[in-house]
C-alpha positions as CSV (number, residue, x, y, z in Angstrom):
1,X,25.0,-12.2,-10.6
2,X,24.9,-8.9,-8.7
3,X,23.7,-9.0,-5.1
4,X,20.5,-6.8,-5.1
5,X,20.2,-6.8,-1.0
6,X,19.6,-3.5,0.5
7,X,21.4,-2.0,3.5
8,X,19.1,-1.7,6.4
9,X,16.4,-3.9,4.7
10,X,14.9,-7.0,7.0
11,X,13.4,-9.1,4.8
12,X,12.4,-11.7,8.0
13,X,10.9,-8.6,9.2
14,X,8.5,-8.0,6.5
15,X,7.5,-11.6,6.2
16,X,6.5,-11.8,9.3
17,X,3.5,-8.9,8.9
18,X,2.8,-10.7,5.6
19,X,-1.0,-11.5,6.0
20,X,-2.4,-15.0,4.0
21,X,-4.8,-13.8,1.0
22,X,-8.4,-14.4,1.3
23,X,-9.1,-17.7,1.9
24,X,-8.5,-20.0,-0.9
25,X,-9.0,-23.1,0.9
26,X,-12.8,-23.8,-0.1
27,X,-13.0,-22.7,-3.0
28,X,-14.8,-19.5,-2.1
29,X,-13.5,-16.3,-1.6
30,X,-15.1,-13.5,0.9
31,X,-16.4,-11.1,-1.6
32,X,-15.7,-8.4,1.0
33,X,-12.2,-9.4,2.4
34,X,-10.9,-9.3,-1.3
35,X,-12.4,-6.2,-1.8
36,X,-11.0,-5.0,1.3
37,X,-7.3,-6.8,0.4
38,X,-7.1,-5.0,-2.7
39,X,-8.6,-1.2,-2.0
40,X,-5.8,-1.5,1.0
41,X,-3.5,-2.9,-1.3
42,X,-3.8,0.1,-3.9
43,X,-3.8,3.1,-0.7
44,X,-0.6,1.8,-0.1
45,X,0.7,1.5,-3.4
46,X,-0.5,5.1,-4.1
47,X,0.8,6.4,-0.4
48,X,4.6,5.2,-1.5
49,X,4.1,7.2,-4.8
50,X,3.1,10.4,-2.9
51,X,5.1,10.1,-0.5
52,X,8.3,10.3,-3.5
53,X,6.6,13.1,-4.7
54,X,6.7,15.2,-1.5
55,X,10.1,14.0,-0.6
56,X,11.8,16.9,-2.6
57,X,9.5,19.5,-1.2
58,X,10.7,21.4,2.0
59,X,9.4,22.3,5.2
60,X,8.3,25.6,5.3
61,X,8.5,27.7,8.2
62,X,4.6,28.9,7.5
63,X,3.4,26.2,9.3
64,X,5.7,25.9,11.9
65,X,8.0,23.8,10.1
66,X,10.5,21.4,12.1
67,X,10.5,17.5,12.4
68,X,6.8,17.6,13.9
69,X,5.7,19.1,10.2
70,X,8.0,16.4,8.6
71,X,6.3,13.8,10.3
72,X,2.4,15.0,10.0
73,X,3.5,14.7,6.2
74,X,3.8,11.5,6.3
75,X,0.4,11.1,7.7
76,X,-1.2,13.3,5.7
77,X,0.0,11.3,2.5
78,X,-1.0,7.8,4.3
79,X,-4.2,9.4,4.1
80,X,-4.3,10.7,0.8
81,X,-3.7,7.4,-0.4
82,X,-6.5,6.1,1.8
83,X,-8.9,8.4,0.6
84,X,-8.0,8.1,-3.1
85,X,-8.5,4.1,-3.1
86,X,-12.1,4.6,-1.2
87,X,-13.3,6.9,-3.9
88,X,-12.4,4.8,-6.8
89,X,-8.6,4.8,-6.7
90,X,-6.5,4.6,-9.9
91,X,-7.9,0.8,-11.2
92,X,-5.1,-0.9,-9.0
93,X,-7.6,-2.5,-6.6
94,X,-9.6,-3.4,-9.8
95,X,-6.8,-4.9,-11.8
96,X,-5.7,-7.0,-8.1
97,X,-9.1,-8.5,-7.9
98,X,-9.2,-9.7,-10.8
99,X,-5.9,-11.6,-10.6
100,X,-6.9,-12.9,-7.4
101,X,-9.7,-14.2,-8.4
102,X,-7.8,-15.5,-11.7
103,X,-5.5,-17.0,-9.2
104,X,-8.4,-18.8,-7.1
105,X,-9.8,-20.1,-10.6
106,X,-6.7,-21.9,-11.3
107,X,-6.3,-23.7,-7.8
């Protein structure tokens, strides 16, 4: 089998920010935090994309250009991503609801 580790990558790292889902323990599920889980769930999703997409465009010297412009881009997207999942998104936080809630059903 082919080792699919990935220079750089600490996986211990990114468990530890892993927050638990909504609490599943009662049976009931905050409408809310769900809501919340999945909206921020789909700003990031749609932040990565972006971000790919303005990874082959260059800094242009219009706007002062430099590392300070590279890394207000990155911002910018975060935001972008933000925005797009408050005003409806793409149906990603729709789709993850439902599975959660699928998910709480069966336990």
């Amino acid at each position: 089998m082919a080792d699919l580790s990935v220079p750089g990558f600490d996986s211990q790292a990114l468990a530890a920010t892993r927050q638990p889902l909504p609490s599943f323990k009662s049976g009931h599920t905050d409408p809310a935090a769900l809501d919340r889980s999945a909206k921020e769930f789909e700003s990031v999703f749609l932040s990565q994309m972006m971000s790919q997409m303005w990874s082959g465009v260059e800094v242009d010297e219009t706007f002062g250009g430099g590392h300070a412009e590279e890394v207000w881009r990155g911002m910018m997207v975060e935001e972008y991503g933000k925005m797009i999942a408050r005003n409806g998104g793409v149906g990603i936080a729709d789709q993850m609801k439902s599975q959660l809630l699928a998910l709480q059903e069966v336990q």
